[in-house]
N, C-alpha and C positions, 0 to 999 in steps of 0.2 A: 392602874399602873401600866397595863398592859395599850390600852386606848391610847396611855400618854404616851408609851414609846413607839405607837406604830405612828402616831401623829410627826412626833420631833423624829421620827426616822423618815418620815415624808417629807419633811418640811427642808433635812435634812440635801435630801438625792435633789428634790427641786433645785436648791441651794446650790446643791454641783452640778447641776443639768446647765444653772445661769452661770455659774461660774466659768461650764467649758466653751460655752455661747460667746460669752463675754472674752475670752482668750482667743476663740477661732476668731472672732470681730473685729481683734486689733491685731490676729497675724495675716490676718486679708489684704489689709492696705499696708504690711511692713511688706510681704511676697510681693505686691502690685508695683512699691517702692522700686525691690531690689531688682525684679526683670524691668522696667525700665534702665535701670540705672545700668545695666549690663547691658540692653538696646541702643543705650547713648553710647556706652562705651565703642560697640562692636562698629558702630555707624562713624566712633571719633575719627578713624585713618582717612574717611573718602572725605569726612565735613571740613578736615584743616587741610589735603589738600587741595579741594576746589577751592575754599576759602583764599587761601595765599592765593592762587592761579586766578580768582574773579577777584582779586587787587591787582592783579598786575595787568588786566583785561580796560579793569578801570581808568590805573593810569595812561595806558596806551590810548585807550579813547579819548583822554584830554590831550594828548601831547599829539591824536592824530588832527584831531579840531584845529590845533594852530601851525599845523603844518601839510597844510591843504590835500588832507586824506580822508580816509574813515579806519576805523578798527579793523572791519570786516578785510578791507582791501590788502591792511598789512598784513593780517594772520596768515593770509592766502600766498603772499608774493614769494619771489625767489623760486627755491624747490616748490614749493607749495605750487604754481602753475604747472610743473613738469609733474606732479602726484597727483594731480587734479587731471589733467588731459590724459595721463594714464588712464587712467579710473575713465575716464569717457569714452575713450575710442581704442583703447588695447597700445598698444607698442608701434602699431602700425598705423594707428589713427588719431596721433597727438598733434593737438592745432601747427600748421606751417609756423606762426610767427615765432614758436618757439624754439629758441638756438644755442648753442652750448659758448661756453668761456668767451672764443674768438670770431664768436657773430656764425661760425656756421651750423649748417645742420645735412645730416644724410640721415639713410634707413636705418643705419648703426647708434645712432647720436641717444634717443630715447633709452637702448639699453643700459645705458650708465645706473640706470634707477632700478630698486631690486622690487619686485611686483609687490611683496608682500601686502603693504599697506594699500595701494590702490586699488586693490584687488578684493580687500576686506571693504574699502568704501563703497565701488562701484557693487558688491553685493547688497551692503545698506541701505543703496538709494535703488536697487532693484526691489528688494524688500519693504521697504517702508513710504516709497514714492518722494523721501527727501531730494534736495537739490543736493548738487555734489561739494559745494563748500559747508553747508548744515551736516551731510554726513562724517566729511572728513571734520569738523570741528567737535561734533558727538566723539567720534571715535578715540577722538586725541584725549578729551575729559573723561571718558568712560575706561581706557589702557590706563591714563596716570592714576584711576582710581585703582584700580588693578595692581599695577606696581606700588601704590601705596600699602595694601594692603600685605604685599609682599615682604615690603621694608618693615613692617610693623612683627611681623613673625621674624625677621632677621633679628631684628633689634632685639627682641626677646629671647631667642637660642644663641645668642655669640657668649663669649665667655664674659663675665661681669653685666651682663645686659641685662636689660626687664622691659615692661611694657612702655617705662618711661620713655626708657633708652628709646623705643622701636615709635613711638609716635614720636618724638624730637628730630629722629633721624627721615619722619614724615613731610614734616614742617621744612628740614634743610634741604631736601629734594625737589620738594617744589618752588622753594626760597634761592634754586640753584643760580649765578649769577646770571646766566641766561636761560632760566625756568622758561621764557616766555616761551621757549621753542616746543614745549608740553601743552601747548592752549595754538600752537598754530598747524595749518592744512603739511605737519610735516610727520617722518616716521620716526622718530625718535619716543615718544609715548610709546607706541604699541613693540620699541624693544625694548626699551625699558621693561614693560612687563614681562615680556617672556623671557628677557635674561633675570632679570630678577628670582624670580618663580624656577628660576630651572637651579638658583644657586641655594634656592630654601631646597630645594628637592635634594639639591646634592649632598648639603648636610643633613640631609634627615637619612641620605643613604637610601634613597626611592628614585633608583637608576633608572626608569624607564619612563618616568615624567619628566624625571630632569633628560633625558635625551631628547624628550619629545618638546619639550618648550625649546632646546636648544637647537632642535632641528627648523623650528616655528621662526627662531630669531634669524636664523641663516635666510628667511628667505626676504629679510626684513633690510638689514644692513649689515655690510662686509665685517662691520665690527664684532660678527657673533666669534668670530676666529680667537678673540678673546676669551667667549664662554665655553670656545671649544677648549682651550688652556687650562681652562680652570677646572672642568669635567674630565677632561683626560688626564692629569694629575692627581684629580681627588681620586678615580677610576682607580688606575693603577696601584695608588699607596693601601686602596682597600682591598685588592685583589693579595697583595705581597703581604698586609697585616692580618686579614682575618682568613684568607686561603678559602674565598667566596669569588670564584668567576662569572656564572653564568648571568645574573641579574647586571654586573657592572660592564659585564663586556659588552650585555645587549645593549643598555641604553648608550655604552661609547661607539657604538658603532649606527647603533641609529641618529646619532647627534647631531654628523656632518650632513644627515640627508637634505636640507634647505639648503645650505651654503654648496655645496656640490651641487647641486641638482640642478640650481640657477645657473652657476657659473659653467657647469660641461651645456645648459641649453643655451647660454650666449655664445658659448665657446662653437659647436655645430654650426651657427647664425654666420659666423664670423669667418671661423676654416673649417668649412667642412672636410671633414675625412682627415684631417689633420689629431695628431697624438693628444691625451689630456693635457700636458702640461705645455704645448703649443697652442692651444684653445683657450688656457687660462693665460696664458702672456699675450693672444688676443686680446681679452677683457684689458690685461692690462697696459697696454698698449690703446684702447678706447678710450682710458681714464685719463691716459695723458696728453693724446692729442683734442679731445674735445673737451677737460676742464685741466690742464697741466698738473694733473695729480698722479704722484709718484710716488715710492717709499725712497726717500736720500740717508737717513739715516737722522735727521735732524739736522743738517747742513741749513736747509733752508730757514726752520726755524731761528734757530741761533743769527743767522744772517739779520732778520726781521727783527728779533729783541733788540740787538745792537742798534741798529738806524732807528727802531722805535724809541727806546731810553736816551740815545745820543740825538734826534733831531727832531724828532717828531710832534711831538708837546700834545699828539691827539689823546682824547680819553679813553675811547674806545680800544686803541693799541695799547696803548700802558697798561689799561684795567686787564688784557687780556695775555700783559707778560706778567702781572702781580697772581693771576688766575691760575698760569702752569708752573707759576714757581710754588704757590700756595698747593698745587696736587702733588709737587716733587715733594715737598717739607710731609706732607700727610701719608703719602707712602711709607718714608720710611719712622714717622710716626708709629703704623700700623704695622710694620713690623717688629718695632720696637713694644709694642703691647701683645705681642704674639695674634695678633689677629687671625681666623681662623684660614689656612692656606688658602682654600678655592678664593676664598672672597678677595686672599691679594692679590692672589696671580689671575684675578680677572678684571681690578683697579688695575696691575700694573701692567695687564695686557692694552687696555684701553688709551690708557694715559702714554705707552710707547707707541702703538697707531699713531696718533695724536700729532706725540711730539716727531716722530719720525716722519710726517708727509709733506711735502712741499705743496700742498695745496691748498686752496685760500687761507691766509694768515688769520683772515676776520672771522675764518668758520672754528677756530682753533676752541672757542671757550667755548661755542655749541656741541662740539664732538664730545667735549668732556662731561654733558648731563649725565650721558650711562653711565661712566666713573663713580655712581653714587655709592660706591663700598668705601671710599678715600673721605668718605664724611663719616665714617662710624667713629672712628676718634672723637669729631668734635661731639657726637650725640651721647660719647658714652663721658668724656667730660661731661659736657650741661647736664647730664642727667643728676648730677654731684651736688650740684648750687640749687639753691633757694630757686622756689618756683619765680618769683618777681625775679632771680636773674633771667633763669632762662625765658620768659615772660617776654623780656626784654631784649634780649640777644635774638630771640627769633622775629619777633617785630619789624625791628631794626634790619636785618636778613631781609626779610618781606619786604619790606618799602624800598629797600637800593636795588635788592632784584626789577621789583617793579620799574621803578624809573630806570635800572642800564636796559632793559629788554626792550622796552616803550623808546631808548633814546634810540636805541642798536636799529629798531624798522622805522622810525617818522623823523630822524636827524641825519642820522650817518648814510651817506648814499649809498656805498656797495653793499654786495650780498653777504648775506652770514650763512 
């Protein structure tokens, strides 16, 4: 008896020795399963935005084929020449043939352009021996993957939001009507990201990264004066609610350090020994007589819809007055779903720049890429429908992006 129960008691432990064998066996490849499938996920935000952005790459390359260009030459042109010869030779060493609005050019003319971006190119192509159109083309794909990533945590911390929300709201970013200007030699990529990032920072209530990307975007494009709106409101409202200073004042006060710092060194260039805010009407005074860019208040806009709707019959204009009228209806969309303050009063800082400058009409639907807070509406709708709608709704997004961005550089002659 006793033989037979040390036997079936052996036989027994073996039994659960293969049993626990056989469990680790099949939890091996369910674990191996689930960390990829979290690897795909975490990798989803950069793969759907280069994705959409090497479609609209694509189609450029066909419509540049029959319109006696190349890809390369469009993504480069316009600003892209003036960030480019930045990046080469400093402020002071940008090629003669390049000239501002009315064909001229002096030692002042180059300042119009904020160093940021050329700055981070010409370090790339010091570092890595790239040429300076392969750098600033990395740089642009490598910021929108960045600001994807950004959007992707937005879309998940806003109120009603989730991961769906924040990849949909990936997809419409880069789906932007004129996305293309994310894949060319421009800086709008690289603020994108760092306003982005500074508006995750500010709701997470982590004041001194959000100051610091804010300060990163000022040295980038004048439009960070947006993110400066949106930080020094959210700033404030946390200082009077939760009776916490030190963390929100530092980063409000480190914020403007880019945008100041640029504009008081143009300002010095310009009048020396002259007061700050006669050195900033320098600048601004630069902007007008070398590309007639002003603040009018939206005179000039309004002026432009009218003669575009009443005579014009172009596509490029019409598509780019259906464009500001579709940001105004989104606005107040988003404040109608209580959308979270920073985030609008940094859409509705962007979007009154915008409409308020008298300066190139045709650049109107490009200033508005950063506005990418005025699409959380449509991402936290689609996130509601059937996967095959929003399937299809971003698609659709994708391929008209593609062909206006591709018509905007190889058809339409002036600059965007």
């Amino acid at each position: 008896m006793s033989s037979t129960s040390v036997t079936d008691l052996t036989g027994a432990a073996d039994a659960g020795r293969g049993g626990n064998s056989g469990g680790a066996h099949h939890r091996r490849p369910d674990e191996r399963r689930e960390r990829l499938r979290r690897a795909a996920f975490f990798l989803l935000p950069g793969l759907l935005f280069l994705g959409v952005r090497q479609l609209g790459v694509v189609v450029l390359s066909v419509l540049s084929g029959v319109n006696n260009t190349t890809a390369p030459e469009a993504l480069r042109s316009w600003d892209g020449e003036w960030f480019l010869g930045i990046a080469q030779g400093g402020y002071s060493g940008v090629p003669q043939g390049l000239v501002d609005a009315f064909g001229n050019r002096s030692f002042e003319t180059p300042l119009a352009f904020f160093p940021g971006y050329p700055t981070a190119v010409r370090w790339l192509t010091e570092l890595t021996g790239l040429s300076l159109p392969t750098a600033a083309f990395f740089l642009s794909g490598f910021f929108g993957v960045v600001t994807a990533y950004a959007l992707m945590r937005l879309g998940s911390m806003i109120r009603g939001g989730s991961a769906r929300t924040g990849l949909i709201l990936v997809v419409l970013f880069a789906a932007s009507p004129m996305g293309v200007v994310l894949s060319m030699a421009y800086s709008e990529s690289m603020f994108c990201a760092a306003a982005a990032w500074a508006l995750v920072f500010v709701l997470e209530h982590q004041w001194l990264a959000a100051g610091a990307c804010t300060a990163v975007a000022g040295l980038v494009r004048p439009t960070a004066a947006a993110v400066l709106l949106a930080i020094g409101v959210a700033a404030v409202v946390h200082i009077v609610r939760k009776r916490e200073i030190w963390h929100p004042l530092a980063g409000l006060l480190l914020a403007p350090a880019g945008l100041v710092g640029y504009l008081t060194w143009v300002g010095t260039r310009l009048r020396p020994g002259a007061g700050w805010f006669d050195q900033l009407q320098a600048w601004t005074d630069l902007q007008q007589r070398g590309w007639d860019s002003r603040f009018d208040w939206g005179v000039a806009t309004v002026t432009f819809a009218g003669k575009a709707l009443g005579r014009s019959g172009n596509v490029l204009e019409i598509a780019t007055i259906a464009i500001l009228v579709l940001a105004l209806v989104l606005v107040v969309i988003a404040i109608k779903r209580r959308l979270e303050l920073p985030l609008v009063l940094y859409g509705v800082g962007v979007l009154a720049m915008d409409l308020g400058s008298n300066g190139l009409m045709n650049s109107k639907a490009r200033l508005l890429v950063p506005a990418f807070t005025l699409l959380i509406p449509i991402a936290l709708a689609l996130a509601k429908r059937r996967t095959s709608t929003v399937v299809l709704v971003l698609v659709g997004a994708a391929v008209a992006s593609a062909w206006f961005g591709a018509y905007s550089l190889t058809i339409w002659q002036y600059a965007i």
